[in-house]
ZAVEXDO-762166 format. One record per residue: residue number from 1; residue in three letters; x, y, z of N, C-alpha, C in turn. Coordinates in nm, 3 decimals. Example, Ala and Ser with C-alpha at 12.3 -4.5 7.8 and 13.67 -1.06 7.14 Angstrom:
<nodes>
[node 1, ALA, [1.319, -0.569, 0.780], [1.230, -0.450, 0.780], [1.320, -0.330, 0.780]]
[node 2, SER, [1.285, -0.225, 0.708], [1.367, -0.106, 0.714], [1.290, 0.003, 0.787]]
</nodes>
This chain:
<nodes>
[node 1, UNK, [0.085, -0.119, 0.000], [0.000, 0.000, 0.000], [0.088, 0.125, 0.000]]
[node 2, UNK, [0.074, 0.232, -0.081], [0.146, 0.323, -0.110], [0.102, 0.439, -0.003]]
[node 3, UNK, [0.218, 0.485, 0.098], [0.189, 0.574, 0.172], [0.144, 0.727, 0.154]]
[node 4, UNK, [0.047, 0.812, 0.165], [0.028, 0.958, 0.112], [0.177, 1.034, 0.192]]
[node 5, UNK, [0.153, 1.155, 0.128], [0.259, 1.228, 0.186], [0.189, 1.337, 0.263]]
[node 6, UNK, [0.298, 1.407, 0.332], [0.251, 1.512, 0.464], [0.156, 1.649, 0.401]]
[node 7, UNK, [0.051, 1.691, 0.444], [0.011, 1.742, 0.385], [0.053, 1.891, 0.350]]
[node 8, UNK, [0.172, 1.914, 0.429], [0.293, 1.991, 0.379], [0.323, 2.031, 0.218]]
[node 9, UNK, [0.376, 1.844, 0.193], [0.395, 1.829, 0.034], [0.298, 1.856, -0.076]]
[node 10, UNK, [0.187, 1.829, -0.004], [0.034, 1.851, -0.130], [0.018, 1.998, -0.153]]
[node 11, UNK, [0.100, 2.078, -0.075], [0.012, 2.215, -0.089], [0.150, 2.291, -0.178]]
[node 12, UNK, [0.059, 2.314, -0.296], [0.144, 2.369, -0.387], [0.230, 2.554, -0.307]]
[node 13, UNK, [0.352, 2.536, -0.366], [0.386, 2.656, -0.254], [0.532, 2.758, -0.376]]
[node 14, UNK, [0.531, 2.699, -0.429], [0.597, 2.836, -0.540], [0.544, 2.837, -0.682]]
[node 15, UNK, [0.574, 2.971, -0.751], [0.533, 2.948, -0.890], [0.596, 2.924, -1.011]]
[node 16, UNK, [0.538, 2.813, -1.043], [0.669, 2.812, -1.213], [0.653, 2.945, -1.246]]
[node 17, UNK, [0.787, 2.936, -1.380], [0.767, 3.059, -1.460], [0.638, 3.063, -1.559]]
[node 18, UNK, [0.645, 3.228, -1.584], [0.531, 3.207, -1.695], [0.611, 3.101, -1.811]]
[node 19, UNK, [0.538, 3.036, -1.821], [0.644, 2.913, -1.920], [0.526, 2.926, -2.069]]
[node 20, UNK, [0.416, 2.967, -2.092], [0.314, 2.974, -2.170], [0.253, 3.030, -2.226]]
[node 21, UNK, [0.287, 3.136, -2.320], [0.155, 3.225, -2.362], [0.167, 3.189, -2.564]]
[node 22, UNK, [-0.004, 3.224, -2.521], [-0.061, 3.178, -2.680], [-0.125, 3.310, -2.771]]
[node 23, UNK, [-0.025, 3.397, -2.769], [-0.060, 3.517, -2.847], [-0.120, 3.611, -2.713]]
[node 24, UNK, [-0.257, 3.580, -2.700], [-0.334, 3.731, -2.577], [-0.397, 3.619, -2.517]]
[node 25, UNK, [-0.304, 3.484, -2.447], [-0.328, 3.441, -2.299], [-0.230, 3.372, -2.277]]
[node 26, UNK, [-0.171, 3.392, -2.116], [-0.100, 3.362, -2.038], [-0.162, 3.231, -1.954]]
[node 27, UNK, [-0.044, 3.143, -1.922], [-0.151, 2.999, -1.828], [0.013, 3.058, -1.730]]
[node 28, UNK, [-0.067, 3.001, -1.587], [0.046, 3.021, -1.467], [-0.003, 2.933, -1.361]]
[node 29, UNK, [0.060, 2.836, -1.285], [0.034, 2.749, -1.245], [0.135, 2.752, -1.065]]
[node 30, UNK, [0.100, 2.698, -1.000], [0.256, 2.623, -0.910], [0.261, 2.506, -0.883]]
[node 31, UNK, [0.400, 2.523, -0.847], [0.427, 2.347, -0.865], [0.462, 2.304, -0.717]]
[node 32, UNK, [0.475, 2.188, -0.651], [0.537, 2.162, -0.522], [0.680, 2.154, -0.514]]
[node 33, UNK, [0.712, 2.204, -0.472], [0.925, 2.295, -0.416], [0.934, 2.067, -0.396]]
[node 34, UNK, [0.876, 2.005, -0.416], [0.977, 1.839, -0.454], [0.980, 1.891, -0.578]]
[node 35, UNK, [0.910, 1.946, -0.669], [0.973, 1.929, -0.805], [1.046, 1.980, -0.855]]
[node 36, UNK, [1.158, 1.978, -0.971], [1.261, 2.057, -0.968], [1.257, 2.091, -1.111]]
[node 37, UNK, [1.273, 2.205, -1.156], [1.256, 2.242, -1.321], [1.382, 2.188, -1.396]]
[node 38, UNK, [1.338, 2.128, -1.546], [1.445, 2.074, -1.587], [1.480, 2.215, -1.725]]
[node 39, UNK, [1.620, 2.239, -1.771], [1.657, 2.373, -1.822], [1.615, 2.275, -1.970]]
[node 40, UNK, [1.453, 2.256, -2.058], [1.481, 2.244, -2.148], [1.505, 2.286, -2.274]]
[node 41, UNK, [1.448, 2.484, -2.219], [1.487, 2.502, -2.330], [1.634, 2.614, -2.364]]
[node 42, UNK, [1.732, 2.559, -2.272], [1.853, 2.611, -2.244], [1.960, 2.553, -2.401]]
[node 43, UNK, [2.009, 2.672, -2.463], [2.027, 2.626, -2.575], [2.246, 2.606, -2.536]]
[node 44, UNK, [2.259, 2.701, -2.428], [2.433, 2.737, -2.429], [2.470, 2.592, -2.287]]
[node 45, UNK, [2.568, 2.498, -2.391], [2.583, 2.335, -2.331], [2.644, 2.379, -2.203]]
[node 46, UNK, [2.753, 2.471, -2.170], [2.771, 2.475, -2.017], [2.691, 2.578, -1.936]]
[node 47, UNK, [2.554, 2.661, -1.963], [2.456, 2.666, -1.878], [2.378, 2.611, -1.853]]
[node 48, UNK, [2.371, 2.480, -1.968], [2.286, 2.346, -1.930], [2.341, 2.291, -1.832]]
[node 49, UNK, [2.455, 2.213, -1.864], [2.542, 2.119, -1.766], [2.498, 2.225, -1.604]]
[node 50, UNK, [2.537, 2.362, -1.631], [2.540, 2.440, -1.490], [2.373, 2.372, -1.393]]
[node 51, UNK, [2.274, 2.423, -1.453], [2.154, 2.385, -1.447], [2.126, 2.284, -1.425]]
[node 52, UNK, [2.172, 2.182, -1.505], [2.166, 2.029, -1.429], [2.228, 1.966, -1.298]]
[node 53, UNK, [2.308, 2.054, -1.278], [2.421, 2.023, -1.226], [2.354, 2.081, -1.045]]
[node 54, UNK, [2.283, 2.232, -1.053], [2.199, 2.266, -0.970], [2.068, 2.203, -0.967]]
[node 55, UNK, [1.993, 2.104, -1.036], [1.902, 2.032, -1.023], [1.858, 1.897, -0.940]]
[node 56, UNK, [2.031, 1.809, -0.976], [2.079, 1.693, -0.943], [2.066, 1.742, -0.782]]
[node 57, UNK, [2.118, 1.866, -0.715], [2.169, 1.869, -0.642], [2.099, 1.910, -0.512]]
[node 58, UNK, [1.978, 1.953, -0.596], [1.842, 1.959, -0.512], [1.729, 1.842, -0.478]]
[node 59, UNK, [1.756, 1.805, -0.609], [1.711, 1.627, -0.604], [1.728, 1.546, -0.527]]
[node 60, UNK, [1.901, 1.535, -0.555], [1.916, 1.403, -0.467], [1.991, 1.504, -0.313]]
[node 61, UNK, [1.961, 1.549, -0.260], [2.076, 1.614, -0.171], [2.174, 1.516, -0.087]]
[node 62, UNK, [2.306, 1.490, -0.077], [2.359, 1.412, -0.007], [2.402, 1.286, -0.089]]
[node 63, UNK, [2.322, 1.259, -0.203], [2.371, 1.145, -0.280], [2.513, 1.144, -0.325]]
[node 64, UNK, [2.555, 1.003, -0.368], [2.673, 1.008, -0.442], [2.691, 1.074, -0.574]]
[node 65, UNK, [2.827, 1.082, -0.642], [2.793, 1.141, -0.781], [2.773, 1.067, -0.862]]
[node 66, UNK, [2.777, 0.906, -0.854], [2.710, 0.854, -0.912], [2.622, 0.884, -0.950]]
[node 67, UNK, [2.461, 0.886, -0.829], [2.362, 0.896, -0.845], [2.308, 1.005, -0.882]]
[node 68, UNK, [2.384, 1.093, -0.866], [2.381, 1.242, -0.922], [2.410, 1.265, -1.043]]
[node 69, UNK, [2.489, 1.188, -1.126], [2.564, 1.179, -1.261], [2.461, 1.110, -1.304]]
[node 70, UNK, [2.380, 0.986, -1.270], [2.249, 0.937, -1.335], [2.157, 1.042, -1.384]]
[node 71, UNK, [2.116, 1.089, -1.262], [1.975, 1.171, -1.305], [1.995, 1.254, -1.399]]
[node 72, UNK, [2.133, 1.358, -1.408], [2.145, 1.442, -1.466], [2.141, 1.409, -1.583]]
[node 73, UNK, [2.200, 1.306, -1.690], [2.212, 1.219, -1.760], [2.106, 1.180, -1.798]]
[node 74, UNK, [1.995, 1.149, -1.697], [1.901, 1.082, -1.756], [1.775, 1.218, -1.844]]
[node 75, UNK, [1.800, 1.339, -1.684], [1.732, 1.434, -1.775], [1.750, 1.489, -1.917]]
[node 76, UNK, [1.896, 1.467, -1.957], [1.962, 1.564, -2.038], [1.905, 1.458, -2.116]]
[node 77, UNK, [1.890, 1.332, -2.157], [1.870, 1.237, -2.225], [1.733, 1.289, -2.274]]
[node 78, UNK, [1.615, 1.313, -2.174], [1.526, 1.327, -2.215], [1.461, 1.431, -2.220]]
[node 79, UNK, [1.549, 1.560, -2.309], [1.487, 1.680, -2.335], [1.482, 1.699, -2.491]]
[node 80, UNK, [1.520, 1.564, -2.559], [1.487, 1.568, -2.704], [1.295, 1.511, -2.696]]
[node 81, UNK, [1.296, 1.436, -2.631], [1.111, 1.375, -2.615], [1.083, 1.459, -2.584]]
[node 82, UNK, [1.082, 1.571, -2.448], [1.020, 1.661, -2.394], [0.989, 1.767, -2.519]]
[node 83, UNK, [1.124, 1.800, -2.595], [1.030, 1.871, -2.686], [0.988, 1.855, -2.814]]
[node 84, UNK, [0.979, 1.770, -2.855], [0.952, 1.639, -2.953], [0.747, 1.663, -2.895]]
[node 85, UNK, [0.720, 1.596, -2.776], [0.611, 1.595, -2.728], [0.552, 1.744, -2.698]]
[node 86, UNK, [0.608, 1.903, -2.720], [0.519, 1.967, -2.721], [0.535, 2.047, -2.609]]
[node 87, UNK, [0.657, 2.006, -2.538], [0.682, 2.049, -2.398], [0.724, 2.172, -2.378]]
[node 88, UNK, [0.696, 2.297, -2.304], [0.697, 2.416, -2.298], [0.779, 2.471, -2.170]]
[node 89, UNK, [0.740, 2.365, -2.079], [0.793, 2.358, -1.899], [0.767, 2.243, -1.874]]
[node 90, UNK, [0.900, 2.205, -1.816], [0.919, 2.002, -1.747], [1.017, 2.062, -1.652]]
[node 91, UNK, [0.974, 1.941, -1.522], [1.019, 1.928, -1.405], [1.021, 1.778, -1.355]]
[node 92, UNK, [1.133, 1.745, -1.297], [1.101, 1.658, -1.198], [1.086, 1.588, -1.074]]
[node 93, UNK, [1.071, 1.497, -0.997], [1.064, 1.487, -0.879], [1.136, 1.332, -0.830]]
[node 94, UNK, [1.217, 1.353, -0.771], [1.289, 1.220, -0.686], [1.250, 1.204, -0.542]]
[node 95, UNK, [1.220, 1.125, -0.502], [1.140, 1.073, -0.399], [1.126, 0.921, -0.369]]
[node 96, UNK, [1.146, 0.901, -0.192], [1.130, 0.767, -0.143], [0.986, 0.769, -0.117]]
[node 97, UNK, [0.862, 0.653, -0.167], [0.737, 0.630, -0.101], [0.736, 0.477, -0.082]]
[node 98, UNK, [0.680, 0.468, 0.121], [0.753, 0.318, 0.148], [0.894, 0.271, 0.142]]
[node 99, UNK, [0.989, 0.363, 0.146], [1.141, 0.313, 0.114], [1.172, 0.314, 0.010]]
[node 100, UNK, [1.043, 0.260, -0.139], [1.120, 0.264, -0.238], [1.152, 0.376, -0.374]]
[node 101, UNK, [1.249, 0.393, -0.407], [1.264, 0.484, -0.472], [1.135, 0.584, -0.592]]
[node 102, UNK, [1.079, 0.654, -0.591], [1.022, 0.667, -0.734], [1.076, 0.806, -0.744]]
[node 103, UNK, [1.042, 0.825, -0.908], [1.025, 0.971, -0.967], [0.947, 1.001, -1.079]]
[node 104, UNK, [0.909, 1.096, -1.079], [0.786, 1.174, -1.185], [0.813, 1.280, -1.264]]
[node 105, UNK, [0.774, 1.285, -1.374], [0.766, 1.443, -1.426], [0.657, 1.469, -1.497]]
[node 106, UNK, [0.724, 1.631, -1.488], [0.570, 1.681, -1.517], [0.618, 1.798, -1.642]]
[node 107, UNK, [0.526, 1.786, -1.741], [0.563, 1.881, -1.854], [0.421, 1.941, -1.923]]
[node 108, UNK, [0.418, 2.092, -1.945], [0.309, 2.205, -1.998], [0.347, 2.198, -2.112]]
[node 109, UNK, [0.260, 2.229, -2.250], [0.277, 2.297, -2.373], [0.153, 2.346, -2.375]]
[node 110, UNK, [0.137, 2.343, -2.532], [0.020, 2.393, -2.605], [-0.015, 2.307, -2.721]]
[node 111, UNK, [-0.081, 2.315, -2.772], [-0.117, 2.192, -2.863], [-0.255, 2.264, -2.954]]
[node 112, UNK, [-0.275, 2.220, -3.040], [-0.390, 2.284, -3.117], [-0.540, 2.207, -3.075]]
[node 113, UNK, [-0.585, 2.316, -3.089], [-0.773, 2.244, -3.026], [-0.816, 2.206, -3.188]]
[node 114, UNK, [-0.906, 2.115, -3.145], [-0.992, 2.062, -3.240], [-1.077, 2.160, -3.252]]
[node 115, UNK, [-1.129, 2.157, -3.417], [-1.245, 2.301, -3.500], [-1.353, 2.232, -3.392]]
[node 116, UNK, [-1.392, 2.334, -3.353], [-1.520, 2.416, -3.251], [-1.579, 2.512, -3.295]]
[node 117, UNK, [-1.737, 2.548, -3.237], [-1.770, 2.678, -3.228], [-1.719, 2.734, -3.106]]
[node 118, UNK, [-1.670, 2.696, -2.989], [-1.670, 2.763, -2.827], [-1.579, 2.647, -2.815]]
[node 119, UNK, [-1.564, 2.673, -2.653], [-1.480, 2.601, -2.569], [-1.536, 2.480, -2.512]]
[node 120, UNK, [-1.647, 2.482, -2.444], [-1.687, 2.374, -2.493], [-1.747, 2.240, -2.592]]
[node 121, UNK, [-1.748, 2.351, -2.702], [-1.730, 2.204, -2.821], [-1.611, 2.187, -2.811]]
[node 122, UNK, [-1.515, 2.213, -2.784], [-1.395, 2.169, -2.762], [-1.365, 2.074, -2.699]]
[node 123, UNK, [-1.395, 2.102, -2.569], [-1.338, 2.008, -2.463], [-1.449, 1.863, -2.521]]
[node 124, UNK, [-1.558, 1.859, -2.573], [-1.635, 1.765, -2.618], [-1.568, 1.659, -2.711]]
[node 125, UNK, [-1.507, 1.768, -2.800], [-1.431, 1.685, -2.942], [-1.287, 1.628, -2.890]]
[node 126, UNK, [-1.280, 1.691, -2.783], [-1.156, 1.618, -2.737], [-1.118, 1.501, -2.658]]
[node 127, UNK, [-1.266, 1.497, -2.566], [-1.318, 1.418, -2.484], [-1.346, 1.270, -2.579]]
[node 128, UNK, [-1.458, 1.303, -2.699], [-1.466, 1.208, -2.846], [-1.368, 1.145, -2.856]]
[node 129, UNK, [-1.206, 1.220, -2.918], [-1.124, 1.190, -2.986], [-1.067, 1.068, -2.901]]
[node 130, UNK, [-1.038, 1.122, -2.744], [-0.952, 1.014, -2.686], [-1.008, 0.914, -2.609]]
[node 131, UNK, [-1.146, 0.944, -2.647], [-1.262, 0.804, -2.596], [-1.230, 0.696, -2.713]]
[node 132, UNK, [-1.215, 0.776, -2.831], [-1.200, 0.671, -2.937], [-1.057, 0.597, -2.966]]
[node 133, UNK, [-1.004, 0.664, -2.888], [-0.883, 0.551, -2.882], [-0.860, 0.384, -2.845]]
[node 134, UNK, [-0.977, 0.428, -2.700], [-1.027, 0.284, -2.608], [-0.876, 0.273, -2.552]]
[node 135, UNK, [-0.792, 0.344, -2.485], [-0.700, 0.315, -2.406], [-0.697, 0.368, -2.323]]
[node 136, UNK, [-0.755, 0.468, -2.232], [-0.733, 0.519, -2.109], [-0.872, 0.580, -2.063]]
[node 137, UNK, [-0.869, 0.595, -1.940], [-0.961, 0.659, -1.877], [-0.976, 0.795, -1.934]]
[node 138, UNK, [-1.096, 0.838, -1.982], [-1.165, 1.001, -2.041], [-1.263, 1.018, -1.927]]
[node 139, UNK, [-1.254, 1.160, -1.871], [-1.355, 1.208, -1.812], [-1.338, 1.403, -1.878]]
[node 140, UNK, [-1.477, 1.460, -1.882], [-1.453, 1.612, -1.837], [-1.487, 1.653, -1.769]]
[node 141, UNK, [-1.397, 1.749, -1.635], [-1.330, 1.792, -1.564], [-1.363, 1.987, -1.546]]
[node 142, UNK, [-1.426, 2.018, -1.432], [-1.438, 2.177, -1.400], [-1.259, 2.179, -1.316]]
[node 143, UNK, [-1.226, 2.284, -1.368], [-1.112, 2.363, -1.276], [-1.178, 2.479, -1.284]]
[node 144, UNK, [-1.124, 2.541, -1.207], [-1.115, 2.697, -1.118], [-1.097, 2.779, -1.263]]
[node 145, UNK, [-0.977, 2.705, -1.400], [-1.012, 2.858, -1.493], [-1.068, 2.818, -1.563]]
[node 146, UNK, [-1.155, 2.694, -1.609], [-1.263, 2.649, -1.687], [-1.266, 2.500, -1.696]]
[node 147, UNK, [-1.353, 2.438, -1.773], [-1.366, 2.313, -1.858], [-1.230, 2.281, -1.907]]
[node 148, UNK, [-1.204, 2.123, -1.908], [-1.101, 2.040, -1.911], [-1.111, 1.902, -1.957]]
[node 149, UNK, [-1.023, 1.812, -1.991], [-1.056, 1.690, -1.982], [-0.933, 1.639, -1.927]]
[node 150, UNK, [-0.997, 1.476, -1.881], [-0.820, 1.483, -1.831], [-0.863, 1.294, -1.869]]
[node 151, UNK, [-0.658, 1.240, -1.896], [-0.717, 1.131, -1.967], [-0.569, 1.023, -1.909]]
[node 152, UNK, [-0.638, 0.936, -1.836], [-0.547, 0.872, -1.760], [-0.514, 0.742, -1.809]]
[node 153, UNK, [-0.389, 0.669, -1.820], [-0.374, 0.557, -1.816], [-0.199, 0.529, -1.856]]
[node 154, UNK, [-0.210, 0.427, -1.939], [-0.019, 0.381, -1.935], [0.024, 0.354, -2.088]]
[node 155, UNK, [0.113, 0.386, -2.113], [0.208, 0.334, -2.218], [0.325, 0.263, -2.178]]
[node 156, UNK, [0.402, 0.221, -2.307], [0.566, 0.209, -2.310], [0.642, 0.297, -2.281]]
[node 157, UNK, [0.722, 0.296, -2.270], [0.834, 0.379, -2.327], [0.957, 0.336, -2.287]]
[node 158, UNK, [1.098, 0.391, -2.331], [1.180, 0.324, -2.391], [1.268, 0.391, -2.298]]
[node 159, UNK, [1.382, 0.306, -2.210], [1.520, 0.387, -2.150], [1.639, 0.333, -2.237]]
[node 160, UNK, [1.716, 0.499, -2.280], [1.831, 0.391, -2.446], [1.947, 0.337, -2.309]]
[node 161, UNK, [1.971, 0.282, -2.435], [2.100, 0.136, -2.413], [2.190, 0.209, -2.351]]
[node 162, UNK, [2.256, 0.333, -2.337], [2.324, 0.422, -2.298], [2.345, 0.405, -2.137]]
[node 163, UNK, [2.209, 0.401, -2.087], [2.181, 0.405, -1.950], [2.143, 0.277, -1.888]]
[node 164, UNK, [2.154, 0.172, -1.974], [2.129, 0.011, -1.899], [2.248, -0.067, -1.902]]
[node 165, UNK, [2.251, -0.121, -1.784], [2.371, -0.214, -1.770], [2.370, -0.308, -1.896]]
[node 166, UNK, [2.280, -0.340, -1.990], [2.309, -0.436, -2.100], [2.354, -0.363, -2.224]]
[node 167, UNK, [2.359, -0.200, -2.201], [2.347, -0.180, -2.337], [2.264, -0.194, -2.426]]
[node 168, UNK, [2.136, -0.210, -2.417], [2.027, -0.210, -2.499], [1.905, -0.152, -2.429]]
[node 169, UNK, [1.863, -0.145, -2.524], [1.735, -0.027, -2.492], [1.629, -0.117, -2.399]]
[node 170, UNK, [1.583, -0.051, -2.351], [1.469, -0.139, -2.201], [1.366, -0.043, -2.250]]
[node 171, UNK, [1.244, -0.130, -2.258], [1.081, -0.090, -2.281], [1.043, -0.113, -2.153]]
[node 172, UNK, [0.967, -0.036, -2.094], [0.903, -0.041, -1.945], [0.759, 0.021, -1.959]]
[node 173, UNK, [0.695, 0.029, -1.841], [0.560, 0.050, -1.870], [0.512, 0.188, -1.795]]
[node 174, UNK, [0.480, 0.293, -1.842], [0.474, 0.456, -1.743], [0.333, 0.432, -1.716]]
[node 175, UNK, [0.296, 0.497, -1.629], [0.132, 0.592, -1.584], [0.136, 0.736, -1.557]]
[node 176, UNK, [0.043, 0.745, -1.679], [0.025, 0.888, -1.638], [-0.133, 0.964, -1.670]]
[node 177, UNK, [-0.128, 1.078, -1.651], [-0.256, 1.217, -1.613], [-0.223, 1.293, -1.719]]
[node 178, UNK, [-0.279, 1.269, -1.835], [-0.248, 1.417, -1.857], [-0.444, 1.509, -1.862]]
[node 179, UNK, [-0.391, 1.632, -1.874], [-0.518, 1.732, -1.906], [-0.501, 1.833, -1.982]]
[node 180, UNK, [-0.620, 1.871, -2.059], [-0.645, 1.948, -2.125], [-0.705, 2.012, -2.176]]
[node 181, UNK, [-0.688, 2.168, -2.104], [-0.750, 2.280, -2.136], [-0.787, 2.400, -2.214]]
[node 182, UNK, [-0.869, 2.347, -2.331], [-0.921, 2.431, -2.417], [-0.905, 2.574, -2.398]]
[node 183, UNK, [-0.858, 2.668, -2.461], [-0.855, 2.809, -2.501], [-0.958, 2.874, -2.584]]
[node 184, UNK, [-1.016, 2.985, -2.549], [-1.060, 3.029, -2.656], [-1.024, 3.090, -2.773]]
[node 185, UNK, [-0.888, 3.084, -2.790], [-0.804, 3.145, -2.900], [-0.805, 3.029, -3.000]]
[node 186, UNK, [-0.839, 2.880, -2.987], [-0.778, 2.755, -3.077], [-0.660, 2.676, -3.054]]
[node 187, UNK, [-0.611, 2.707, -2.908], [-0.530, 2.663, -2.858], [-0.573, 2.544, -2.757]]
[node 188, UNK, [-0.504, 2.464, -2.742], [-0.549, 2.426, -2.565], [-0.412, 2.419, -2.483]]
[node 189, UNK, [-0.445, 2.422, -2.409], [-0.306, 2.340, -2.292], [-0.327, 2.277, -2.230]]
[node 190, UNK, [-0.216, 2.226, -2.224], [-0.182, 2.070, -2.139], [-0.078, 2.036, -2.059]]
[node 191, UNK, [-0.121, 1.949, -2.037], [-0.026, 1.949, -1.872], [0.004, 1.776, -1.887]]
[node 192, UNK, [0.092, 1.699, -1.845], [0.074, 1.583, -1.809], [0.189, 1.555, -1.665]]
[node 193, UNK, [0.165, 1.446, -1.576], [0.207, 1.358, -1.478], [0.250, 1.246, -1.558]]
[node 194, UNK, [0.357, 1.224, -1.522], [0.356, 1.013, -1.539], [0.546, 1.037, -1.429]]
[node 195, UNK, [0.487, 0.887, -1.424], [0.585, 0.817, -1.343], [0.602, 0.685, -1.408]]
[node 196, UNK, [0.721, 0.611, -1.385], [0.733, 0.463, -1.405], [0.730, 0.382, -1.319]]
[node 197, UNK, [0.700, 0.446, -1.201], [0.763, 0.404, -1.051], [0.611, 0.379, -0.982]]
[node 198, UNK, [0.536, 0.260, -1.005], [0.406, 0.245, -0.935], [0.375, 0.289, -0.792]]
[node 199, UNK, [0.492, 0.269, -0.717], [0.455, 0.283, -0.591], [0.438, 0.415, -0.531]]
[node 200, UNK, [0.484, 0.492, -0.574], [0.461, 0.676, -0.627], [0.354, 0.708, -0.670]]
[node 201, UNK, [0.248, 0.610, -0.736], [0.111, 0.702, -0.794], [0.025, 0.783, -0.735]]
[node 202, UNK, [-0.027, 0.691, -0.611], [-0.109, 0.755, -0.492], [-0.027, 0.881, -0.494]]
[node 203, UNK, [0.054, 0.919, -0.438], [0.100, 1.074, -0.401], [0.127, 1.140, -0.526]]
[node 204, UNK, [0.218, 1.069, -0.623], [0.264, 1.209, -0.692], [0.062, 1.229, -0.802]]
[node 205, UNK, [0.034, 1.122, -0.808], [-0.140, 1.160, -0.838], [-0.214, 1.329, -0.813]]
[node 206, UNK, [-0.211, 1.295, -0.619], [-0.242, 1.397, -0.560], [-0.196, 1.514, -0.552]]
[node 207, UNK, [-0.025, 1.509, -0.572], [0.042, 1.638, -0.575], [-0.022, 1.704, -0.739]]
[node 208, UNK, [-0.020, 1.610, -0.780], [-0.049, 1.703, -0.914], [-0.220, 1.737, -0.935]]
[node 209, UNK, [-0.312, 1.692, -0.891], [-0.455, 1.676, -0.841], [-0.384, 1.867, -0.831]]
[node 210, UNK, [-0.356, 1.888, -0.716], [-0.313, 2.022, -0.643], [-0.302, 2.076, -0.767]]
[node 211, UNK, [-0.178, 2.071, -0.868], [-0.107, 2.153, -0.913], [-0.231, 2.189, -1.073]]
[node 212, UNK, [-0.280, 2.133, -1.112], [-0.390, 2.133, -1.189], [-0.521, 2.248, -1.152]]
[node 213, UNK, [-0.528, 2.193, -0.990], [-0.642, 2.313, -0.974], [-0.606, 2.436, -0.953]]
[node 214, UNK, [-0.445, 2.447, -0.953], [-0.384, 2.566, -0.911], [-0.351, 2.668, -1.088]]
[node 215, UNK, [-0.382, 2.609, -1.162], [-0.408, 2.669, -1.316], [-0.456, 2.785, -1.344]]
[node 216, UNK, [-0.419, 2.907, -1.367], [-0.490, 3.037, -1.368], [-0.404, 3.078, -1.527]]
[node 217, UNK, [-0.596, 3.117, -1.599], [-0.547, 3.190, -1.725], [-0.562, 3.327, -1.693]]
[node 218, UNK, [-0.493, 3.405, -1.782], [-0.492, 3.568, -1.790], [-0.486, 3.588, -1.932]]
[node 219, UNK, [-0.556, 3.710, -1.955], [-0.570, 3.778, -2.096], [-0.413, 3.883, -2.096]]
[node 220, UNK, [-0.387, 3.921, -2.244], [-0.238, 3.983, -2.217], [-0.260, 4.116, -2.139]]
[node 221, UNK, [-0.339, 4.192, -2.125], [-0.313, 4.291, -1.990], [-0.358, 4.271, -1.816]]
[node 222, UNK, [-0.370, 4.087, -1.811], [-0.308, 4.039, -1.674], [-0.469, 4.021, -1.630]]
[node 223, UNK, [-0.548, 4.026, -1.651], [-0.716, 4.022, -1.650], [-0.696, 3.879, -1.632]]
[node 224, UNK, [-0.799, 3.834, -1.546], [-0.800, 3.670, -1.539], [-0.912, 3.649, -1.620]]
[node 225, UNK, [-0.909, 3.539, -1.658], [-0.985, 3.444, -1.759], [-1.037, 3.307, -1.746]]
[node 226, UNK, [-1.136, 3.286, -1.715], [-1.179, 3.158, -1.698], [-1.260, 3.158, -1.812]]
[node 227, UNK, [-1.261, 3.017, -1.938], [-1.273, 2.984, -2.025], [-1.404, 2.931, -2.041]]
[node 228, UNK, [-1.502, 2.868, -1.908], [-1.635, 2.849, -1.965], [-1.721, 2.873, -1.838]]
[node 229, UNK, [-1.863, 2.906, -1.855], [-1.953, 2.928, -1.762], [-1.950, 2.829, -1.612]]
[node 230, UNK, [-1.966, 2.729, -1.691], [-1.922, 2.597, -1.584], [-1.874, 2.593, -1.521]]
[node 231, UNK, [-1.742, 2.612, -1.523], [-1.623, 2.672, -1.376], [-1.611, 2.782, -1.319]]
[node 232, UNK, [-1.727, 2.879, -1.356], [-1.716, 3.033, -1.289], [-1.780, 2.976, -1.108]]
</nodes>
């Protein structure tokens, strides 16, 4: 049974950067101080390394450099997917639940909405689209700045040969949350959770439960915006 965490950890307590705007709206969110921002879209290689290097070090505090030389490694590995997938702002989180190790991340973009008249034909056609997949849980979802959907379940994915004691690539199995919140510009945003680390779901679930309802849009002269009647 996977232990919750203190309710300390659940309560979101700094703010990412504005990491998001879609012409005339801003999304701004916070995240929980376990998660740690990864520099992906840092283009100069020794203010990356610097950045990673201050990431590892918040992560693991006290670890070896081994284990410190992993993560960093593993992030840097995976900021070609991060923005491959759309990713705008990624972070992650290292953490013992029950003793055993897990970690999570979490990454924002933007992504194009499906043709609508409004925001909620939106969130409808989107709700459609990934019902019709038949692979994960679809529900739609009120937050605080409007209508949402959010669409849970698991894939593959792949750790390269680089980072396995065999030298070959390892397929493993993730869970994750993602959601997504229609714009009225033709945009939406999105957010996703996943972990590979089962015993981590219960909490990092909830931490991000938090960090989701903590979602605030603004119009470009800082006006807040909530996107449909439903969540006013």
């Amino acid at each position: 049974m996977t232990s919750q965490p203190e309710l300390a950890e659940l309560i979101p307590t700094h703010p990412a950067p504005v990491a998001l705007h879609a012409d005339d709206i801003h999304a701004r969110w916070v995240m929980p101080e376990i998660f740690h921002d990864i520099p992906i879209h840092e283009t100069d290689d020794d203010e990356a390394v610097r950045l990673l290097g201050e990431l590892v070090e918040k992560a693991l505090p006290g670890a070896g450099d081994e284990a410190q030389t992993a993560l960093a490694v593993t992030c840097a590995l995976g900021v070609d997917d991060l923005l491959a997938g759309g990713a705008e702002y990624a972070s992650i989180c290292v953490t013992a639940v029950d003793d055993s190790p897990c970690t999570a991340t979490v990454f924002a973009g933007l992504v194009d909405s499906p043709d609508a008249a409004d925001v909620p034909g939106a969130v409808k056609a989107i709700a459609q689209s990934l019902r019709g997949l038949g692979d994960a849980e679809v529900s739609r979802i009120d937050l605080p700045c409007g209508s949402a959907v959010s669409y849970i379940g698991a894939r593959d994915d792949k750790l390269l040969g680089e980072l396995t004691e065999t030298g070959e690539d390892l397929t493993f199995p993730t869970w994750f949350i993602r959601v997504l919140v229609p714009l009225p510009n033709g945009t939406t945003f999105m957010m996703e959770m996943s972990t590979s680390t089962m015993a981590g779901w219960d909490a990092f679930s909830t931490m991000f439960g938090n960090t989701i309802s903590s979602i605030r849009l603004f119009h470009a002269d800082g006006s807040p915006l909530i996107t449909s009647p439903a969540a006013a």
